[in-house]
The first five atom37 places (N, CA, C, CB, O) and aatype in JSON, in Angstrom:
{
  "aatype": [20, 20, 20, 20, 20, 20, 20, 20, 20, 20, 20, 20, 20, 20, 20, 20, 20, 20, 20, 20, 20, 20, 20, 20, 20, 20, 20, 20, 20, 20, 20, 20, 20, 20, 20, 20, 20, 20, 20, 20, 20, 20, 20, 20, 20, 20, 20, 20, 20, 20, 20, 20, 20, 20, 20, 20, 20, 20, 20, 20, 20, 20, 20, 20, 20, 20, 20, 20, 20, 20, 20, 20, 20, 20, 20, 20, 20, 20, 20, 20, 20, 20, 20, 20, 20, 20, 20, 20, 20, 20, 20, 20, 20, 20, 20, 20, 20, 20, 20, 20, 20, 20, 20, 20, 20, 20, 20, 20, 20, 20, 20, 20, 20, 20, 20, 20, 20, 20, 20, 20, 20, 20, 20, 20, 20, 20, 20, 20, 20],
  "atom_mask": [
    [1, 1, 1, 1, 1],
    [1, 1, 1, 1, 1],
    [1, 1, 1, 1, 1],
    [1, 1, 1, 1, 1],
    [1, 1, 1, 1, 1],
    [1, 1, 1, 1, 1],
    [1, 1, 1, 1, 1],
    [1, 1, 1, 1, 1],
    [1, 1, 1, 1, 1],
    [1, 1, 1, 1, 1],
    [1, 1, 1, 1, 1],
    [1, 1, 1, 1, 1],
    [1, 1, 1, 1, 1],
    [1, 1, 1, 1, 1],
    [1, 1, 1, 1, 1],
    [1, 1, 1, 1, 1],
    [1, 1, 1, 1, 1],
    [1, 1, 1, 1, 1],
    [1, 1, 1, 1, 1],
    [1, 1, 1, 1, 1],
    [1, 1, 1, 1, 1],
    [1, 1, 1, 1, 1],
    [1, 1, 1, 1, 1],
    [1, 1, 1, 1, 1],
    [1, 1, 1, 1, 1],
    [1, 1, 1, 1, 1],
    [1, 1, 1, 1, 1],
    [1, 1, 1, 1, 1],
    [1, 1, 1, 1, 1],
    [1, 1, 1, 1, 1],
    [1, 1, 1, 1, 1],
    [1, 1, 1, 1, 1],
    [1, 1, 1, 1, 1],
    [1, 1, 1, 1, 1],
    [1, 1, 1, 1, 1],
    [1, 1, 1, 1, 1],
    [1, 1, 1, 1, 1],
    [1, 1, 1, 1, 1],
    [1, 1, 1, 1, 1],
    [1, 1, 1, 1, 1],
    [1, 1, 1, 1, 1],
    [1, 1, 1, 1, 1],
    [1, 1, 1, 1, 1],
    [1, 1, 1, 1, 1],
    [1, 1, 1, 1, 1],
    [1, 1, 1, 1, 1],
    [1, 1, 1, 1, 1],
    [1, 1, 1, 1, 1],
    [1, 1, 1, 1, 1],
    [1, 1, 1, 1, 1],
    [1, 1, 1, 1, 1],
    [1, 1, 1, 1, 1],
    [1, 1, 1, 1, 1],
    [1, 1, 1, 1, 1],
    [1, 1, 1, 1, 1],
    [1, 1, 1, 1, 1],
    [1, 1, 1, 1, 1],
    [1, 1, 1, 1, 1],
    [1, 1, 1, 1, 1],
    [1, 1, 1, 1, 1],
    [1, 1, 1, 1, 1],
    [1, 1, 1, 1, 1],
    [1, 1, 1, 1, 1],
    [1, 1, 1, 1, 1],
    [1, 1, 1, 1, 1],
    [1, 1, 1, 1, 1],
    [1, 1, 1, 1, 1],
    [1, 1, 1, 1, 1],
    [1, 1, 1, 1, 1],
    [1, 1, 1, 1, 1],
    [1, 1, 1, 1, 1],
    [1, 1, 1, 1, 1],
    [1, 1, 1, 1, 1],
    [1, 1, 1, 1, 1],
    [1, 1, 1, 1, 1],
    [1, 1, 1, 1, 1],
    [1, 1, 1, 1, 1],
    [1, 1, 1, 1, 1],
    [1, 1, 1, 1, 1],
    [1, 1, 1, 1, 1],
    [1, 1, 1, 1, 1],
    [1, 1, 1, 1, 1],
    [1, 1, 1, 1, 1],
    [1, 1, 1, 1, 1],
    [1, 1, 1, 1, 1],
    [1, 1, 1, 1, 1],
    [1, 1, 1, 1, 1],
    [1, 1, 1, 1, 1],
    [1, 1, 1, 1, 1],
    [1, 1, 1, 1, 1],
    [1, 1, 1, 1, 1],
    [1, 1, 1, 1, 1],
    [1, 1, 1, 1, 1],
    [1, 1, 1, 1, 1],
    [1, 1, 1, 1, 1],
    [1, 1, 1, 1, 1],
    [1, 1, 1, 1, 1],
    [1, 1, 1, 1, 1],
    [1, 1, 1, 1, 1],
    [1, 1, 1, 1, 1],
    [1, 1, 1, 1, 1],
    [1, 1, 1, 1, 1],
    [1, 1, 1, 1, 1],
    [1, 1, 1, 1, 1],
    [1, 1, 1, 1, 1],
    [1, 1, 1, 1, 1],
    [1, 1, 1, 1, 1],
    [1, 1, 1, 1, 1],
    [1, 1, 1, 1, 1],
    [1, 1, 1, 1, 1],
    [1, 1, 1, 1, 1],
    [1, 1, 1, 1, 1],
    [1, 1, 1, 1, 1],
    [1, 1, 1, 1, 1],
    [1, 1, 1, 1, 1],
    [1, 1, 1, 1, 1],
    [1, 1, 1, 1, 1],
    [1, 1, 1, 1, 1],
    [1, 1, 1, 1, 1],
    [1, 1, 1, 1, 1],
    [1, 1, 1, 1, 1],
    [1, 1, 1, 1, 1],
    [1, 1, 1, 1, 1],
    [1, 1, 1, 1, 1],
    [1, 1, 1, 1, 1],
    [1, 1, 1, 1, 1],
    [1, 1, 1, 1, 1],
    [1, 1, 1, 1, 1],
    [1, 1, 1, 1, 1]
  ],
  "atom_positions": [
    [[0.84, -1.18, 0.0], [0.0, 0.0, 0.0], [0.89, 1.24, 0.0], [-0.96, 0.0, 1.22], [1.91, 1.3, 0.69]],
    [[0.35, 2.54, -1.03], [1.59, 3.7, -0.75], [0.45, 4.22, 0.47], [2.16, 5.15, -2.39], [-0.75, 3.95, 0.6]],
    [[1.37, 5.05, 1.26], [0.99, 5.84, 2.33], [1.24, 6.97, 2.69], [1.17, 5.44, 3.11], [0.81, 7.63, 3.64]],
    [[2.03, 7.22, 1.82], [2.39, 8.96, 1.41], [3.3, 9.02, 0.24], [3.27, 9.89, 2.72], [3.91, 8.05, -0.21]],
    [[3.32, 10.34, -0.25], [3.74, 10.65, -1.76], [4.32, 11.94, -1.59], [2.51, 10.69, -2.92], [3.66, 12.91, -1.22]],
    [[5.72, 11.98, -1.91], [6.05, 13.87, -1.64], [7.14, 13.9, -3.42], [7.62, 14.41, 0.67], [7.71, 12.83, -3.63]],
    [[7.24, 14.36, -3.88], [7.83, 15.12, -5.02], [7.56, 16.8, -5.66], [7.48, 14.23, -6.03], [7.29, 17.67, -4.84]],
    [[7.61, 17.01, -6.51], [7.31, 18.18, -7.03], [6.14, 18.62, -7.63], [8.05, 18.35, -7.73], [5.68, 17.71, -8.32]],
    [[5.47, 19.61, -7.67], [4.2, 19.42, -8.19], [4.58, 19.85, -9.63], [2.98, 20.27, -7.42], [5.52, 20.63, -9.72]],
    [[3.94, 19.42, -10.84], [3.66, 19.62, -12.0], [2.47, 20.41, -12.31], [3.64, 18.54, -12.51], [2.49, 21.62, -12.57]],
    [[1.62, 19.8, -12.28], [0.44, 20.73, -12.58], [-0.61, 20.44, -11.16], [-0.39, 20.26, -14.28], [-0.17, 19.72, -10.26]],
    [[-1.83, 20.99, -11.06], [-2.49, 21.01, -10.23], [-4.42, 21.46, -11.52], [-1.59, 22.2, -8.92], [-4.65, 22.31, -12.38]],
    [[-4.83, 20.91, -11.22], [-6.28, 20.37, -12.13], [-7.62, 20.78, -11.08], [-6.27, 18.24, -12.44], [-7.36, 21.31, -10.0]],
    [[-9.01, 20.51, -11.46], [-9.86, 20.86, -11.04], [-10.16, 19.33, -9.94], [-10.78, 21.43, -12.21], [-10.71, 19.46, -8.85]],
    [[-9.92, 18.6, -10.22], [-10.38, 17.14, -9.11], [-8.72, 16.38, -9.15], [-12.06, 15.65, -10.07], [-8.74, 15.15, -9.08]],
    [[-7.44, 17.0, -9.24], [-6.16, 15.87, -9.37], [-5.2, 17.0, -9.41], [-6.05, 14.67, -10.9], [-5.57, 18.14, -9.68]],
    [[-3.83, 16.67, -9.1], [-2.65, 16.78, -9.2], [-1.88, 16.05, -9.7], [-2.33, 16.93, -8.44], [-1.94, 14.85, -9.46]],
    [[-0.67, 16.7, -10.77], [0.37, 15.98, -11.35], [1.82, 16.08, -9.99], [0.71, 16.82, -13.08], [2.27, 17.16, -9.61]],
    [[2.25, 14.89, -9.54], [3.5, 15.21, -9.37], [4.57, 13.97, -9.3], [3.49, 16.0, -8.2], [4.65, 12.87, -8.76]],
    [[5.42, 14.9, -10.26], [6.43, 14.49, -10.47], [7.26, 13.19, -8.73], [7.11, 16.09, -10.97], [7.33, 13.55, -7.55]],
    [[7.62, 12.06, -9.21], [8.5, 11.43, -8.26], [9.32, 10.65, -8.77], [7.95, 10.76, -7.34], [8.91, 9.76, -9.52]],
    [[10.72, 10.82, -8.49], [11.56, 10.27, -9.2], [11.8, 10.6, -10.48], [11.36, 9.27, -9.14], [11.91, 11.77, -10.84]],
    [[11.92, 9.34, -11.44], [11.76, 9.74, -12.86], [10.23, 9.64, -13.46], [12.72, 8.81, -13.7], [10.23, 9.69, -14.69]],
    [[9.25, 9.56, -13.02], [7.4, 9.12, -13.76], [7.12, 10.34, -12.64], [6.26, 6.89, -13.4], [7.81, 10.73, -11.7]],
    [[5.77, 10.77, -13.17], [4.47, 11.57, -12.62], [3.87, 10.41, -12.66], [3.71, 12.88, -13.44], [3.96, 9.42, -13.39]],
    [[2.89, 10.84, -11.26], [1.53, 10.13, -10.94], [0.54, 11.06, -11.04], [1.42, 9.49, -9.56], [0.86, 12.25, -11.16]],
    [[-0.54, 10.74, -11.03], [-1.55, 11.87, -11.29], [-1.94, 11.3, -9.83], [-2.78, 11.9, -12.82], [-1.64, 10.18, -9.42]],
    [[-2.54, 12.13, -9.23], [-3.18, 11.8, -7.38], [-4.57, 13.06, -7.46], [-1.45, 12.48, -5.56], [-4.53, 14.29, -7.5]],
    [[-5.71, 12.11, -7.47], [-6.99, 12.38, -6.68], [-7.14, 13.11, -5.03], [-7.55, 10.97, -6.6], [-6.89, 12.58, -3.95]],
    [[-7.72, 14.7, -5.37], [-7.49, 14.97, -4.0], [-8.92, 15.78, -4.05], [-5.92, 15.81, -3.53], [-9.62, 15.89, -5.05]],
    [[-9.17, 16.29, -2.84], [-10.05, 16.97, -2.54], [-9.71, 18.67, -2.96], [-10.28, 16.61, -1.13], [-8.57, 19.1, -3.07]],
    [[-10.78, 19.35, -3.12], [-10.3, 20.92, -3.56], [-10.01, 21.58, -2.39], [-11.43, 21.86, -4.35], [-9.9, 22.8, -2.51]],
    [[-9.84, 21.14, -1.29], [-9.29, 21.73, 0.13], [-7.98, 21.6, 0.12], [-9.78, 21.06, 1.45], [-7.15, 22.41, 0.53]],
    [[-7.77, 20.34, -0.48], [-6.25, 19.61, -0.65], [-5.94, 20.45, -1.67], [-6.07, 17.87, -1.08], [-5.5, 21.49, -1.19]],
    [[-5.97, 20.49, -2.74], [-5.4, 20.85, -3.93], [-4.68, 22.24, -3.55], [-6.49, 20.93, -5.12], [-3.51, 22.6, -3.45]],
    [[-5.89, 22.81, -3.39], [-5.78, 24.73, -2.82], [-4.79, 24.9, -2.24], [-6.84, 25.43, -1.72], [-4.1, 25.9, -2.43]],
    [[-4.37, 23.55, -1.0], [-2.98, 24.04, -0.21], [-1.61, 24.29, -0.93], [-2.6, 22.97, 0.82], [-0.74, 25.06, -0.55]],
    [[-1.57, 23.24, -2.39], [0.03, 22.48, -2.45], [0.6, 23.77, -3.53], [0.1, 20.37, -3.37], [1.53, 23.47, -4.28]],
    [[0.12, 24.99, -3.57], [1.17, 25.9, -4.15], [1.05, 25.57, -5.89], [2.86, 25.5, -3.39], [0.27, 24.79, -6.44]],
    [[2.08, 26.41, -6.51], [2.14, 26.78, -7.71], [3.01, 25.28, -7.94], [2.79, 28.4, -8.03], [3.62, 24.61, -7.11]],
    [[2.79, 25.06, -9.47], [4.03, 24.05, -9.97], [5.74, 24.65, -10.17], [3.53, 23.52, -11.58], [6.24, 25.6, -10.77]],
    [[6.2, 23.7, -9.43], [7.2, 23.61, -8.93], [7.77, 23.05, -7.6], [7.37, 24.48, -9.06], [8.81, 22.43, -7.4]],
    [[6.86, 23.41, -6.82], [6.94, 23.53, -5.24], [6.93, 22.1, -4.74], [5.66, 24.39, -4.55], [6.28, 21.38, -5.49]],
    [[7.62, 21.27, -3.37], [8.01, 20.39, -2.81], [6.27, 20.41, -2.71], [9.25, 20.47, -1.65], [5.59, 21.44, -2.7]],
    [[5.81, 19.21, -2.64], [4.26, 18.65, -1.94], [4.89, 17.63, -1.21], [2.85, 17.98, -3.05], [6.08, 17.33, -1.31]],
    [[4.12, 17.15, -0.55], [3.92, 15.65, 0.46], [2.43, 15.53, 1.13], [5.13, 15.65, 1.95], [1.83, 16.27, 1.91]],
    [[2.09, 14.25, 0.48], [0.82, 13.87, 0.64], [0.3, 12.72, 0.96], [0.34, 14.08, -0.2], [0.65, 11.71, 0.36]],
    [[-0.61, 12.69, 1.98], [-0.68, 11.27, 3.1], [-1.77, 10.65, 1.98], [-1.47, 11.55, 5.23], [-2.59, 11.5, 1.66]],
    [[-1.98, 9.13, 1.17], [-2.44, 8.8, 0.37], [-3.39, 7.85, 0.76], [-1.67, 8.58, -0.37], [-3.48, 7.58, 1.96]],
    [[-4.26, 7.18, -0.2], [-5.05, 6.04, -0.27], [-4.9, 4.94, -1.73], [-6.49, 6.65, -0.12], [-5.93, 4.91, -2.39]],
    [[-4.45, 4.6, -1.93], [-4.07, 3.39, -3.33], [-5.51, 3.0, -3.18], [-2.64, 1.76, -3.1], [-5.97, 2.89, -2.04]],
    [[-6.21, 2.81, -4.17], [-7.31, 2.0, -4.61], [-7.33, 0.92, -6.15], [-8.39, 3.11, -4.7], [-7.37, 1.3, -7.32]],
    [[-7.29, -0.3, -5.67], [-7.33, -0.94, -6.81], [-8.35, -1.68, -6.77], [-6.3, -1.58, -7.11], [-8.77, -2.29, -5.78]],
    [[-9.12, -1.64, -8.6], [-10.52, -2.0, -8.3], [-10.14, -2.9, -10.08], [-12.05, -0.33, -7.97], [-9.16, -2.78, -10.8]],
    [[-11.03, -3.51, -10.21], [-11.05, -4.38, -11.72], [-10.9, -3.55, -12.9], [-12.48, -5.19, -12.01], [-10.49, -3.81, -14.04]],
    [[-11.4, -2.27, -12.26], [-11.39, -1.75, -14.01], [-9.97, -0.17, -14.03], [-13.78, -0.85, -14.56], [-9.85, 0.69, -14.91]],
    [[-9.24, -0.29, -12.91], [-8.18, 0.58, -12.69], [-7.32, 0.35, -11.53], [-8.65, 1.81, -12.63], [-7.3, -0.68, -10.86]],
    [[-6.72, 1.25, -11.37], [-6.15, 1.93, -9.79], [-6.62, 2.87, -9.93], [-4.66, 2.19, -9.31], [-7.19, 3.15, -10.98]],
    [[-6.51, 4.04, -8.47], [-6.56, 5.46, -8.03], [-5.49, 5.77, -7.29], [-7.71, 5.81, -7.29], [-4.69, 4.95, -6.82]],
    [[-5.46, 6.55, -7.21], [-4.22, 7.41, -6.12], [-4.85, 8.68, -5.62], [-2.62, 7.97, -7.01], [-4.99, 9.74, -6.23]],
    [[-5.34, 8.26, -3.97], [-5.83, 9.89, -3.55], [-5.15, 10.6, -2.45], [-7.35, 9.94, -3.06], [-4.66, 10.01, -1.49]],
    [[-5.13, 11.79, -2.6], [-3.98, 12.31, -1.56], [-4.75, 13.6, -0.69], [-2.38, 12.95, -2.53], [-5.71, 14.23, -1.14]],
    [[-4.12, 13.84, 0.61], [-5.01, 14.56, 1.16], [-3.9, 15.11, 1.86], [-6.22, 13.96, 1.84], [-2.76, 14.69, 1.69]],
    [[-4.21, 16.07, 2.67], [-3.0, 16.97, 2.78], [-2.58, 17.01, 4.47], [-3.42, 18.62, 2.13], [-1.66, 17.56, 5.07]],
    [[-3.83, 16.06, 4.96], [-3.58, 15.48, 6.34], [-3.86, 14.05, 6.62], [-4.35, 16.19, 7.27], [-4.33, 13.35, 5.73]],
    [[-3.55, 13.5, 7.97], [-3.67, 11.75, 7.95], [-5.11, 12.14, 8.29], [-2.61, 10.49, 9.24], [-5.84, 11.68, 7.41]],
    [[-5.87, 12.85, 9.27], [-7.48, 12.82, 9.46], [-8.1, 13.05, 7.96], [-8.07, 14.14, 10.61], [-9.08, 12.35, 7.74]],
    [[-7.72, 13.87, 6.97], [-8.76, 13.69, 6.03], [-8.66, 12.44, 5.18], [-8.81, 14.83, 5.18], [-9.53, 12.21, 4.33]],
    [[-7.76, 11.72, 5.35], [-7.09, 10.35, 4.87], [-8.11, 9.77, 5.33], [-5.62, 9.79, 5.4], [-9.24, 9.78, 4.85]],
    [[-7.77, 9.31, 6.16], [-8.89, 8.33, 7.35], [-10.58, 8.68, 6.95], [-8.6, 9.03, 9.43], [-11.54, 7.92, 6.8]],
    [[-10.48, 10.02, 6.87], [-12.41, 9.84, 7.07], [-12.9, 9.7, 5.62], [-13.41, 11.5, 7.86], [-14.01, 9.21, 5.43]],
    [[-11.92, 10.21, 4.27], [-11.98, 9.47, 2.85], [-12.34, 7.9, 2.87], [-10.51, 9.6, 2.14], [-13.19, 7.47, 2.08]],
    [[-11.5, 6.82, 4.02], [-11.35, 6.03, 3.79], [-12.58, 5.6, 4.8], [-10.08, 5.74, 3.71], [-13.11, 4.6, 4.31]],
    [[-13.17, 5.95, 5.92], [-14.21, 5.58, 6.11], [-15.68, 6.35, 5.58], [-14.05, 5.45, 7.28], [-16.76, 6.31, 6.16]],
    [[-15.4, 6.94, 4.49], [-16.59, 7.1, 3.99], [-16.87, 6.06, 2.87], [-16.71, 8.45, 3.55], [-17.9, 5.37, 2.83]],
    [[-15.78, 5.99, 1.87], [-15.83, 5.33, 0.95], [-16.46, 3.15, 1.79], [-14.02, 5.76, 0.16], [-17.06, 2.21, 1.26]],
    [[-16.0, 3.32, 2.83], [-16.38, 1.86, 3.17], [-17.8, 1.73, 3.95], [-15.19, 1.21, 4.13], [-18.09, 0.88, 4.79]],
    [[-18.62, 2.79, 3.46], [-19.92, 2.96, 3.25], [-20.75, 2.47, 2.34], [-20.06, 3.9, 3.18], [-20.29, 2.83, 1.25]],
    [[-21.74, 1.84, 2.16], [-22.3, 1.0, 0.79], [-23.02, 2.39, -0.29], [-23.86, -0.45, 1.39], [-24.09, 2.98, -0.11]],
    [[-22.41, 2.52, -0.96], [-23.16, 3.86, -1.65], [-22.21, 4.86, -1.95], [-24.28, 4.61, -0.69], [-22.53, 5.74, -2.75]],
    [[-21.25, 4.86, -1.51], [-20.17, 6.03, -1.38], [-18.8, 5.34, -1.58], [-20.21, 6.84, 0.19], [-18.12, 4.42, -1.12]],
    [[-18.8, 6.81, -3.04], [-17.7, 6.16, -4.24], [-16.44, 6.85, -3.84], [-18.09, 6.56, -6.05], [-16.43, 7.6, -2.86]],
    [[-15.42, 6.64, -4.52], [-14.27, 8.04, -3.76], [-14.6, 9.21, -4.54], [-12.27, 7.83, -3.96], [-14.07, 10.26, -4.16]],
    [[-15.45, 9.28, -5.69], [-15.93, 10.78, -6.21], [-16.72, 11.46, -4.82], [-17.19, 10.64, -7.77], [-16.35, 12.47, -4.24]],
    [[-17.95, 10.58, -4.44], [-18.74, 11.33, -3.62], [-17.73, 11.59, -1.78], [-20.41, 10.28, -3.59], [-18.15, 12.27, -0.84]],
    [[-16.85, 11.06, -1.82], [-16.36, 10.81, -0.75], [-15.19, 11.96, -0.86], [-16.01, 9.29, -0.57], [-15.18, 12.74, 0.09]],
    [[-14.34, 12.15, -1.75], [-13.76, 13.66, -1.88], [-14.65, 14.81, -2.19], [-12.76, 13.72, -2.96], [-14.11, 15.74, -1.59]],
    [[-15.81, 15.33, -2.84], [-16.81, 16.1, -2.61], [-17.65, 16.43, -1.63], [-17.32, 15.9, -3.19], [-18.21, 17.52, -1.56]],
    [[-17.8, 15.43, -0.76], [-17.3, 15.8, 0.99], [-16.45, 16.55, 1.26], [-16.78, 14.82, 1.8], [-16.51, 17.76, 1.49]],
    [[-15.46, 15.74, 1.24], [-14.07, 16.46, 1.96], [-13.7, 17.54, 1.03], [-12.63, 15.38, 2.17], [-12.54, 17.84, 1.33]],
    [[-14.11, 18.29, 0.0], [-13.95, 19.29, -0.78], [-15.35, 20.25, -0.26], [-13.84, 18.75, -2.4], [-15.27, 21.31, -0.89]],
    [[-16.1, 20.27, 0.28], [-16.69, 20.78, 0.78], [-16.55, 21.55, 2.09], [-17.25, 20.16, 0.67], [-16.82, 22.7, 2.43]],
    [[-15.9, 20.25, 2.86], [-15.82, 20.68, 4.47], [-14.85, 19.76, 5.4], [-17.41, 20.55, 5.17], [-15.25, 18.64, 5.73]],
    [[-13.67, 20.19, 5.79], [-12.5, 19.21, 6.33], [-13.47, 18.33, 7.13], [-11.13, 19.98, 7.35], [-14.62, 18.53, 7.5]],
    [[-12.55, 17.21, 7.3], [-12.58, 15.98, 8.34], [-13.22, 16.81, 9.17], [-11.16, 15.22, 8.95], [-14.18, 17.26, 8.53]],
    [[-13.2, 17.38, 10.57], [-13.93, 17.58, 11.6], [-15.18, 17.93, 11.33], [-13.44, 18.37, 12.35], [-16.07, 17.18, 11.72]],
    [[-15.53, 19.25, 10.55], [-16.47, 19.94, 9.92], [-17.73, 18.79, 9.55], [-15.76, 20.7, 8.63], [-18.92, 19.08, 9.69]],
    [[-17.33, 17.64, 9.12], [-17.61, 16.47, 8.29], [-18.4, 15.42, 9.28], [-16.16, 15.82, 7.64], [-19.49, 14.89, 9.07]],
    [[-17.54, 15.28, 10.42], [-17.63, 14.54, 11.46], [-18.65, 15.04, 12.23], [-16.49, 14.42, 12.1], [-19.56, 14.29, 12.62]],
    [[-18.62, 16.44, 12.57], [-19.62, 16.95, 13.36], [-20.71, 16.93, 13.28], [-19.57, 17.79, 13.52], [-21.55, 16.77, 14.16]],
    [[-20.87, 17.15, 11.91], [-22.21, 17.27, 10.87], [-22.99, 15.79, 10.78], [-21.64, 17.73, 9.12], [-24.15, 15.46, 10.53]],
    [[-21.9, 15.15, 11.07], [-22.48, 13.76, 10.96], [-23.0, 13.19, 11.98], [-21.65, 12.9, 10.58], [-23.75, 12.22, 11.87]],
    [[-22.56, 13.91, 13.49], [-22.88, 14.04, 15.19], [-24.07, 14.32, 15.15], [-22.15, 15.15, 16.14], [-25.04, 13.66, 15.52]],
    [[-24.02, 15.09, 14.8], [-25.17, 16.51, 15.16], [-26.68, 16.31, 14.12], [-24.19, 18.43, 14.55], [-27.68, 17.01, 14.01]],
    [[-26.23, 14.9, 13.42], [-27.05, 14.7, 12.95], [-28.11, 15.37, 11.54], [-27.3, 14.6, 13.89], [-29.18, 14.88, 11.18]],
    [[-27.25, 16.89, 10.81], [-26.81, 17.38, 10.02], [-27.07, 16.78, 8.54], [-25.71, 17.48, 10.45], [-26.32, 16.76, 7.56]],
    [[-28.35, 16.31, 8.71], [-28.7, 15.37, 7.16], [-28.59, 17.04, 6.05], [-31.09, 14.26, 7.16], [-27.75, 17.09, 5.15]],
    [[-29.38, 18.03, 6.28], [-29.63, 19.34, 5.55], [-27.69, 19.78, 5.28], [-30.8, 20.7, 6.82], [-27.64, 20.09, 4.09]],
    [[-27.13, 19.84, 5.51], [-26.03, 19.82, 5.46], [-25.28, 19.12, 4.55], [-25.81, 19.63, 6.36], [-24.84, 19.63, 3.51]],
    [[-25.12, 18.12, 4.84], [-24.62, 16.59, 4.04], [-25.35, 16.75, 2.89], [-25.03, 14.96, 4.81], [-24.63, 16.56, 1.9]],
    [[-26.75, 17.07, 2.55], [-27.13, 16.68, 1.23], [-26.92, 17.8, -0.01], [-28.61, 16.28, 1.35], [-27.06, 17.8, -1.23]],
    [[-26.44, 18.87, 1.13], [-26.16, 20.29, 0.07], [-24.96, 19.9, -0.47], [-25.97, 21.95, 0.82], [-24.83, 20.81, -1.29]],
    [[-23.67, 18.98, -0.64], [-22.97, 18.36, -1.41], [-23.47, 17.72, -2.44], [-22.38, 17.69, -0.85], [-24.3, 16.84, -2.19]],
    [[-23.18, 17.95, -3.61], [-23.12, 17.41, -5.14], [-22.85, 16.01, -4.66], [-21.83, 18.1, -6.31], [-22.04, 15.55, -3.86]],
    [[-23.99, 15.37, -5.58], [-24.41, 13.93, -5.52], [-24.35, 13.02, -4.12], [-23.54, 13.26, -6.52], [-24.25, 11.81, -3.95]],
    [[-24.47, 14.45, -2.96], [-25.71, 13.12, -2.0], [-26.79, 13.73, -1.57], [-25.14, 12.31, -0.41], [-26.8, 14.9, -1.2]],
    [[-27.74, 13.01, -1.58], [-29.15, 13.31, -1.47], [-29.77, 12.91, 0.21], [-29.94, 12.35, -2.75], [-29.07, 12.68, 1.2]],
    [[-31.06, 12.91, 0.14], [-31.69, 13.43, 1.72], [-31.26, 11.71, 1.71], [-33.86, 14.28, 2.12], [-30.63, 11.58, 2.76]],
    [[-31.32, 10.37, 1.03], [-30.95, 9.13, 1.48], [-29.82, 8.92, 1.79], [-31.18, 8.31, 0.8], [-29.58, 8.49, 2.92]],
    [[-28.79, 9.16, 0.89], [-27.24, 9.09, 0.97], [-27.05, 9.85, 2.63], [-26.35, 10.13, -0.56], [-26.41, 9.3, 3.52]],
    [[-27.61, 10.9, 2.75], [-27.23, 12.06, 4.19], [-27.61, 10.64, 5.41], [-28.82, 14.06, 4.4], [-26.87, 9.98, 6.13]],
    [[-28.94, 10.64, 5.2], [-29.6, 9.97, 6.41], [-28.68, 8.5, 6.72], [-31.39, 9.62, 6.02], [-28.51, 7.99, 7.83]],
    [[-28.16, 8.0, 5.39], [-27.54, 6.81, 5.86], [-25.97, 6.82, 6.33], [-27.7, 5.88, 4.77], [-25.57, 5.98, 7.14]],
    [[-24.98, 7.96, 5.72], [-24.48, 8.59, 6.31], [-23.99, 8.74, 7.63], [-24.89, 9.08, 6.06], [-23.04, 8.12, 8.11]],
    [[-24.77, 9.74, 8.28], [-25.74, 9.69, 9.51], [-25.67, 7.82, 10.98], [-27.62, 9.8, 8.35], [-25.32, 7.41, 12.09]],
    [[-26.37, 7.46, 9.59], [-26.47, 6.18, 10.58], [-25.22, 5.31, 10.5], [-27.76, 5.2, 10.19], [-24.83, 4.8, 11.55]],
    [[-24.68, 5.12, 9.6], [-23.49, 4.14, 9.41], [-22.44, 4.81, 10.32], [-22.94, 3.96, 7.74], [-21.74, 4.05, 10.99]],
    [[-22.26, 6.13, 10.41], [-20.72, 6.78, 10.75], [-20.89, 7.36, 12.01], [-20.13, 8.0, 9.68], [-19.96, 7.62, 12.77]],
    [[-22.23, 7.59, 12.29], [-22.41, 7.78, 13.89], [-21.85, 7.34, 15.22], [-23.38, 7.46, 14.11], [-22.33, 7.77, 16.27]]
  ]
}
């Protein structure tokens, strides 16, 4: 499993980052909270990751702390929740923000994110409580 990724950034995209490691670029899946932090291309990044390998690819997602790592990775092990809808979370509202909302029981909240709805919120809600 990789578990962090630091090289140079290349480019920086609307849902990904290019960066350079070693001699190859990886392209790495991040949240737009993440992205926003890692600076202009050029600049040193380091990024706490998630490897996903599934039948029809890999992914590479990177987040710019180990808590937004972690709650990527327990959202996605939710039945319903893809790593698209699971970084559009966390591009919405860091790990805590996320967590709280999910306390507090915060379905109106949760569903004002692009592609989850008042079911996706409520189950949400119940699974991560």
């Amino acid at each position: 499993m990789i578990a962090g990724i630091s090289g140079v950034l290349e480019a920086r995209r609307a849902d990904h980052a290019i960066i350079r490691v070693g001699g190859f670029s990886l392209r790495v899946f991040a949240p737009a909270t993440t992205l926003n932090r890692l600076g202009e291309p050029g600049a040193e990044v380091s990024l706490h990751t998630h490897f996903q390998v599934r039948e029809d690819g890999m992914a590479l997602y990177g987040f710019s702390g180990e808590e937004d790592r972690d709650a990527f990775e327990r959202l996605i092990a939710v039945s319903g929740v893809g790593p698209k809808i699971a970084l559009a979370l966390l591009s919405s509202m860091d790990a805590r923000t996320l967590f709280k909302a999910i306390a507090d029981e915060d379905q109106q909240r949760l569903s004002m994110v692009s592609g989850v709805g008042k079911k996706l919120a409520a189950k949400l809600v119940l699974e991560l409580k």
